[in-house]
C-alpha positions in Angstrom: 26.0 27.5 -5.5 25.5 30.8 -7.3 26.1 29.4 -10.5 23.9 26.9 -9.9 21.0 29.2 -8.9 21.9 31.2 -12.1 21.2 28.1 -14.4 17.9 27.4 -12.3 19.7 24.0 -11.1 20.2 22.5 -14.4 20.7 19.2 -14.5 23.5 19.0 -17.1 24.8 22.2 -17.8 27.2 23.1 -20.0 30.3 25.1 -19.3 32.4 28.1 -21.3 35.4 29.6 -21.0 36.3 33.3 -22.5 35.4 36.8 -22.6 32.5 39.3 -24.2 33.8 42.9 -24.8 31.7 45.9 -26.3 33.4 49.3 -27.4 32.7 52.1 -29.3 33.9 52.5 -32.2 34.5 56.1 -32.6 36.6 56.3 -28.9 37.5 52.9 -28.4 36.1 53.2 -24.8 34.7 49.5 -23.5 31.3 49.9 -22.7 30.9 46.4 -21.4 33.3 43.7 -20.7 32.8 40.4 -18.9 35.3 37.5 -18.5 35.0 33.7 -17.2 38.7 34.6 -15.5 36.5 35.9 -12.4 33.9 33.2 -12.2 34.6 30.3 -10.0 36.6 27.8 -11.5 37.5 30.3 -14.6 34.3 29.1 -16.5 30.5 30.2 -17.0 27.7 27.7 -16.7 24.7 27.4 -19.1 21.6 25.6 -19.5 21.9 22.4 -21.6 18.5 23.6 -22.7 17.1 19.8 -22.7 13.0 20.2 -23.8 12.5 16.5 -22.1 11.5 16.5 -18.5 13.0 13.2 -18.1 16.6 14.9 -18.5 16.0 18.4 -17.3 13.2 19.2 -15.6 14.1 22.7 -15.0 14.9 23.4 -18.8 12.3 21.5 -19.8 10.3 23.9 -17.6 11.5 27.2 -19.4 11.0 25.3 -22.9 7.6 25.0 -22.0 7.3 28.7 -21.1 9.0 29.5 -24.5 6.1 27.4 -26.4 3.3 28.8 -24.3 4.7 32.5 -25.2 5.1 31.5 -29.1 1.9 29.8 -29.4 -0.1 32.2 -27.7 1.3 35.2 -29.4 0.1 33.3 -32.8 -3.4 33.7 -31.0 -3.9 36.6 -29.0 -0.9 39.1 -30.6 2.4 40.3 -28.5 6.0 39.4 -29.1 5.8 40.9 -32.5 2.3 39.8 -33.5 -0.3 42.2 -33.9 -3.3 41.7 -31.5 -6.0 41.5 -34.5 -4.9 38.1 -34.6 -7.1 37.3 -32.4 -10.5 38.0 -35.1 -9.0 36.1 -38.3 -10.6 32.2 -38.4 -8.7 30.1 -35.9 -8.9 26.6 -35.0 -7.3 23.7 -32.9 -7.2 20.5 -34.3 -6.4 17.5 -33.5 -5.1 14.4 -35.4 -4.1 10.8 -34.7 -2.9 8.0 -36.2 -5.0 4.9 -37.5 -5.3 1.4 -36.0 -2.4 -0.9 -36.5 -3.8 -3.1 -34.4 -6.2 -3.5 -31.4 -4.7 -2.4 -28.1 -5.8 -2.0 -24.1 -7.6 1.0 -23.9 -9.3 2.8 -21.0 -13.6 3.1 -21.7 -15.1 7.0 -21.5 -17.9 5.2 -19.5 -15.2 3.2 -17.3 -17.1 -0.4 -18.3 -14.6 -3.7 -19.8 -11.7 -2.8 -21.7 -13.1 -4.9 -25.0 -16.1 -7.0 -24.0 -15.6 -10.7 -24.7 -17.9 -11.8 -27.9 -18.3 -15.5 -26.9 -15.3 -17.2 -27.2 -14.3 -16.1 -30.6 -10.3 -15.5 -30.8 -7.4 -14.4 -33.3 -6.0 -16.5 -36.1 -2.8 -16.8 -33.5 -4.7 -18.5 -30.7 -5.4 -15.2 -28.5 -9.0 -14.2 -27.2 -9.8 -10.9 -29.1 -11.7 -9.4 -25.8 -10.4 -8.1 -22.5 -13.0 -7.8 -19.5 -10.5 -6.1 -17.3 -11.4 -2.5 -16.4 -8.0 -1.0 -16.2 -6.5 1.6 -13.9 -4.8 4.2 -15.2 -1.3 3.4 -14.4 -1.8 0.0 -15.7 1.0 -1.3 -17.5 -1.3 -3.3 -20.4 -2.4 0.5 -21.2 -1.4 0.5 -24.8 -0.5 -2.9 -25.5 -1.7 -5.0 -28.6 -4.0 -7.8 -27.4 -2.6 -9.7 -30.0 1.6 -9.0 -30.7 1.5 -10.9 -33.8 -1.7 -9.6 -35.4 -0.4 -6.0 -34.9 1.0 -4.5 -37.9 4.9 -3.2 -36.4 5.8 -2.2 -40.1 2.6 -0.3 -40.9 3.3 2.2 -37.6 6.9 2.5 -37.8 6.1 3.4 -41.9 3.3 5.8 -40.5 6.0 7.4 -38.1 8.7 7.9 -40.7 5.9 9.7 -43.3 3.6 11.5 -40.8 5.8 15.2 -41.5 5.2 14.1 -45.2 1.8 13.6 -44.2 1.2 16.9 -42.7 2.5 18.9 -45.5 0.0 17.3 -47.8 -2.4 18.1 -45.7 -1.9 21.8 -45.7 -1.5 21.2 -49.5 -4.8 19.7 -49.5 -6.3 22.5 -47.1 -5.1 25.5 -49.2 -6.6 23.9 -52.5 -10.2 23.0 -50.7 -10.1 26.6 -49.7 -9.2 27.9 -52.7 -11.7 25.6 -54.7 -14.8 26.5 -52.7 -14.5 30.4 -53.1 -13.4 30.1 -56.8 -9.8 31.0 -56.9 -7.4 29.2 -58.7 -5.7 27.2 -56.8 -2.1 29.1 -57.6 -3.2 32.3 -56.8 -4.6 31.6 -53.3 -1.5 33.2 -51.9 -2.7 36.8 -53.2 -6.4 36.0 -51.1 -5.1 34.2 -47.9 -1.9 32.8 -45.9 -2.5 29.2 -43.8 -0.9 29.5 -40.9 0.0 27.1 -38.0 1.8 25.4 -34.8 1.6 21.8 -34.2 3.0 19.9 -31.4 3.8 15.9 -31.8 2.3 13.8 -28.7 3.0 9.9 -28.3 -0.2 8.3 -27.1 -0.6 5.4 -24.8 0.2 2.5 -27.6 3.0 4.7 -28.8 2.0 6.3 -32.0 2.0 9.7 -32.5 -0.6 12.4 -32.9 -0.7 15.8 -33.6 -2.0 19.2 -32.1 -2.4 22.1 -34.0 -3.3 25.7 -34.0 -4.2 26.5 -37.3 -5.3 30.3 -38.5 -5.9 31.8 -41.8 -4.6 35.3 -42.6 -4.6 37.9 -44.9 -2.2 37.6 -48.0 0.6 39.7 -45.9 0.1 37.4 -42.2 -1.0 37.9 -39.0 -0.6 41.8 -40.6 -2.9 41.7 -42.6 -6.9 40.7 -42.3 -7.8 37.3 -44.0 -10.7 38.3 -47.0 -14.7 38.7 -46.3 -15.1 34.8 -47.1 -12.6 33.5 -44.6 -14.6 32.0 -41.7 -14.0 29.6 -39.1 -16.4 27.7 -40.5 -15.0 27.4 -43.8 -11.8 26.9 -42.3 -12.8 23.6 -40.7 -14.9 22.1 -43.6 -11.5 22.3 -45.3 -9.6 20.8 -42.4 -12.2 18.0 -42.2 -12.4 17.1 -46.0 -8.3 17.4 -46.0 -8.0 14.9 -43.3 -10.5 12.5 -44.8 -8.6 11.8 -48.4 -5.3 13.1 -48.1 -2.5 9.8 -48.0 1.1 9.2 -48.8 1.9 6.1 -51.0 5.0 4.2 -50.5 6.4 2.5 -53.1 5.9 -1.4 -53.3 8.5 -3.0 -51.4 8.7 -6.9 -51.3 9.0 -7.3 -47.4 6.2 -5.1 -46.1 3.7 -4.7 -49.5 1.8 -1.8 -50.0 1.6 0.8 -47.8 -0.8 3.8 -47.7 -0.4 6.4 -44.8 -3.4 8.1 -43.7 -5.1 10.0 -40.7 -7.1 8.2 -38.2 -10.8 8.2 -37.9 -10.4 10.3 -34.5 -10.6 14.1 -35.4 -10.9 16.9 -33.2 -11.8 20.4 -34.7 -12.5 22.9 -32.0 -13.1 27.2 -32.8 -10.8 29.3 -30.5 -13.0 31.4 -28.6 -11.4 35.0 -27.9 -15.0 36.1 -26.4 -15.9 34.4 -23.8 -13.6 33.4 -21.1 -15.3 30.8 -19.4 -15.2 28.5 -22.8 -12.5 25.6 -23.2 -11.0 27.1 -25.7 -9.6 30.2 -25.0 -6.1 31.5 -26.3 -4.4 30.7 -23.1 -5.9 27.6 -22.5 -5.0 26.3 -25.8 -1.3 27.6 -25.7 -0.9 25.9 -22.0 -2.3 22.5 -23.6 0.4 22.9 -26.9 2.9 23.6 -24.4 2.3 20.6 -22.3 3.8 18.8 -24.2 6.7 19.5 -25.6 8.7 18.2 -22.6 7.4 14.7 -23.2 8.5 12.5 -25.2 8.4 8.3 -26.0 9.7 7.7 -22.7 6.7 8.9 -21.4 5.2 5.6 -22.9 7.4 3.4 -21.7 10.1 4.1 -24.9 14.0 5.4 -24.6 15.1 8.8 -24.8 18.9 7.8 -26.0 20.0 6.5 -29.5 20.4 3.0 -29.9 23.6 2.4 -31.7 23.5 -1.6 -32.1 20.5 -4.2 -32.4 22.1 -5.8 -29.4 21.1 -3.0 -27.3 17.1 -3.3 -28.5 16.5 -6.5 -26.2 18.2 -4.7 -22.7 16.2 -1.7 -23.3 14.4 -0.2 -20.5 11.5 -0.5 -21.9 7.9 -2.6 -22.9 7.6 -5.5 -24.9 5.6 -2.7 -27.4 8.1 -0.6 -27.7 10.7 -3.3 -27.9 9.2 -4.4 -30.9 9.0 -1.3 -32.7 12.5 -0.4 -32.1 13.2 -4.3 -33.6 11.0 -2.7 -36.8 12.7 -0.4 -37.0 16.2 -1.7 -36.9 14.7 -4.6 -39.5 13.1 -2.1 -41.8 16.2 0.0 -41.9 18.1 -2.8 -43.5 16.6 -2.5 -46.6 17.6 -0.9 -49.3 14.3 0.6 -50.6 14.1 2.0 -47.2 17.4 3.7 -46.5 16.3 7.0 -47.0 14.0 6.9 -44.3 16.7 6.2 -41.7 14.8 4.2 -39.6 17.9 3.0 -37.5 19.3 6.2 -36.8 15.6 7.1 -35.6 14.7 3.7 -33.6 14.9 5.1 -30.4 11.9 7.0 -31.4 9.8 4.4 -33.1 10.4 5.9 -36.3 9.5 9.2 -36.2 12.5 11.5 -36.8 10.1 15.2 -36.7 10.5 18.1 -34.3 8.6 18.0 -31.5 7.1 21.7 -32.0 7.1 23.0 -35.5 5.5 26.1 -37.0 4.6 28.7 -40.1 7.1 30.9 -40.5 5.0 34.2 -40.3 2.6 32.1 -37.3 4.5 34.4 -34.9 7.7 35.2 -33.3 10.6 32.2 -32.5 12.3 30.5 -30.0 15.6 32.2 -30.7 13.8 35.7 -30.0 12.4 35.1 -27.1 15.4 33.6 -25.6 17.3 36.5 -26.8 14.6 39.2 -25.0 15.2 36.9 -21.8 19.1 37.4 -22.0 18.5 41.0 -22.7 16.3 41.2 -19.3 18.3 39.2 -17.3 21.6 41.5 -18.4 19.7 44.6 -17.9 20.3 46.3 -21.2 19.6 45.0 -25.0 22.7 45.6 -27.6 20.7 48.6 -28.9 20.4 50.4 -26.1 24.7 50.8 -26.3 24.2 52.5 -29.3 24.9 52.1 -33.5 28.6 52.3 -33.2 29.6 49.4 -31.2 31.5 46.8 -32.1 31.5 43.4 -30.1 34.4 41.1 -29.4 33.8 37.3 -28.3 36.0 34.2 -27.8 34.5 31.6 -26.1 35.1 27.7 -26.2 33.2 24.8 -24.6 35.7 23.2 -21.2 33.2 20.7 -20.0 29.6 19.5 -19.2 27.8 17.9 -16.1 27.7 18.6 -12.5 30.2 16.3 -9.9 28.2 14.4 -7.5 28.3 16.7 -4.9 27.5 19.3 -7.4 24.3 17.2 -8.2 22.8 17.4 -5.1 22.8 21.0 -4.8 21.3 21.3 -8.6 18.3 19.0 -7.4 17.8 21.1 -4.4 17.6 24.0 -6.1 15.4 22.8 -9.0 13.3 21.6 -6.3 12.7 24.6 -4.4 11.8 26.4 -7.7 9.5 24.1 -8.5 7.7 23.7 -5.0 7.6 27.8 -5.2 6.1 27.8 -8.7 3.6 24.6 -7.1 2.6 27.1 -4.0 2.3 30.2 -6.4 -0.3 28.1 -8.4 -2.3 27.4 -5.5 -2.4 30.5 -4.1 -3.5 31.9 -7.5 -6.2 29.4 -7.2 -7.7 30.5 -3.7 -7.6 33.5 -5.0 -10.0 33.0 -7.8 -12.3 30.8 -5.6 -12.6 33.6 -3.0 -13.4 36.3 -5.6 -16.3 34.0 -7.1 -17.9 33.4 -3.5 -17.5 37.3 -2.5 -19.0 38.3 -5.8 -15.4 39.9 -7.2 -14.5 40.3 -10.9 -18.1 41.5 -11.5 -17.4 45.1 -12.6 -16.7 46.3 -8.8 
């Protein structure tokens, strides 16, 4: 139970065997030692570190954290980022993928799905309305009207190039910036430094869209102030105008054509506000949103979270008939030899896309692997450098086994519950808390 409790009830946790043994160099004296002989079982559990919910909810949990802390130190400063951050141009953007097809969709003004025009249909047959007004755990949420007007090969093609994609945006947003102020184009790296972090999100019909936090800096990063020019509005006439004509040509393949990757028509450019608290877009708000999401992934659609490893497997998948079909794209499309290098079967499970779920700039702001070293360092009580220079560490460890018994199970649930029904009651009590301060007047300057 205690090494449960210490792993936060992971669900699959991974376990070690060895010893960790710090001395100093001069005396030889061991300033710290542990060893697995003296754990239960004569091993050491750790996290698997899983970022989907659907396999760990309690790492998937701390992964979350670990995003908010990153993205938010891009914005406001901390963990290595200076706090004047927070005055260079920032914005959060938004991009999607375009139609492949016309889908069930929920209406902003909750009327018909898509309004019946007479009793006009498809060249397959099907009508090409829907006067349902669907729930929103309706299973038709996302799925083509039409299967065989709805262009498979086009989205799983848009999955496999939408990293490509990105980069040519940036590409495109460094040269519109560097264009409008009169810089060549080469030399915009001596003016200004784009930085950003972007999260991947599979929407309702399965494609993916991004979310990104995107902030201009001087030529040095966040340590250094972006030039006089650089505003936020400048900033997002350049996002805009990227989004609008930057594409990714595949060449011509004789089983799917032509194909041009693009954006979608939906764009979202928002200014962070660091001013005003009360606005949508405030540094923490935007972090929490980013790190939403990174514990989802395309089973939250209705896709698979394992690897498929035969085309037999595609038809007893746990999933819809629309992702069912784009794994079967995949798997097809991946058989050719044009398109080998985008490994489309290795990647079916996810539709194609084969991206992280959370990438960044490398001077955005600190990383995963340093915060999770400063929590190690907290949770051990001391940091390496507070030993000392003239240490010298010696390690053996080796991995003796995953996964929890049955019984083992049971407990880990239990005790991932109860942290997160604590974390649930913490948030509420944080929320009465604000709503009595706003009726007694509090938070006023009092």
């Amino acid at each position: 139970m205690d090494q449960i409790r210490a792993v936060g009830g992971c669900a699959h946790p991974v376990y070690l065997s060895g010893y960790t043994t710090v001395r100093d160099t001069e005396s030889g004296a061991i300033l710290r030692h542990f060893d697995t002989a003296g754990e239960p079982g004569g091993r050491l559990a750790v996290r698997c570190r899983n970022r989907r919910e659907t396999r760990c909810a309690p790492c998937s949990y701390l992964h979350a954290g670990d995003t908010f802390q990153l993205v938010r130190s891009g914005l406001a400063g901390g963990k290595g980022t200076p706090r004047e951050v927070r005055e260079h141009p920032r914005l959060f953007v938004t991009l999607t993928a375009p139609s492949f097809g016309v889908v069930h969709h929920i209406t902003e003004s909750g009327s018909q799905c898509l309004p019946r025009r007479g009793s006009s249909v498809c060249e397959h047959g099907r009508r090409v309305g829907c006067h349902v007004v669907h729930g929103s755990d309706d299973p038709l949420l996302g799925q083509p009207l039409c299967a065989a007007c709805y262009d498979y090969a086009g989205h799983v093609l848009w999955h496999a190039h939408a990293g490509l994609l990105w980069n040519r945006f940036c590409d495109r947003v460094r040269r519109l910036l560097a264009t409008s102020v009169g810089i060549a184009q080469s030399r915009l790296k001596d003016h200004a430094r784009l930085s950003f972090a972007k999260v991947a999100e599979y929407q309702q019909r399965a494609a993916v869209h991004y979310h990104a936090v995107v902030r201009l800096d001087g030529p040095r990063g966040p340590d250094d102030f972006p030039p006089s020019w650089a505003s936020a509005g400048l900033l997002e006439k350049a996002v805009r105008d990227a989004a609008d004509v930057v594409a990714v040509y595949i060449p011509y393949s004789a089983a799917v054509g032509e194909v041009v990757v693009q954006w979608g028509t939906e764009l979202d450019v928002h200014a962070i506000d660091h001013f005003n608290d009360d606005s949508p877009m405030t540094d923490e708000r935007v972090a929490a949103y980013v790190a939403k999401y990174v514990g989802k992934s395309v089973s939250e659609v209705g896709g698979a979270d394992s690897r498929l490893t035969s085309v037999a497997e595609i038809p007893y998948a746990a999933v819809n008939a629309h992702v069912r079909a784009l794994m079967g794209t995949c798997w097809r499309l991946g058989g050719l030899r044009e398109l080998a290098g985008l490994r489309l079967r290795a990647w079916a499970h996810t539709l194609g896309f084969r991206g992280h779920v959370l990438t960044k700039s490398r001077r955005y702001s600190t990383t995963y692997a340093a915060l999770r070293e400063a929590r190690a360092d907290h949770l051990r009580g001391a940091s390496d450098e507070d030993l000392g220079a003239g240490t010298v560490t010696d390690s053996a460890w080796r991995y003796v086994g995953s996964g929890h018994t049955p019984g083992a199970a049971e407990l880990a649930a239990g005790v991932a519950y109860d942290h997160a029904e604590s974390r649930r009651l913490y948030k509420e009590a944080q929320e009465d808390e604000k709503r009595l301060r706003r009726g007694k007047g509090w938070g006023t300057g009092a």
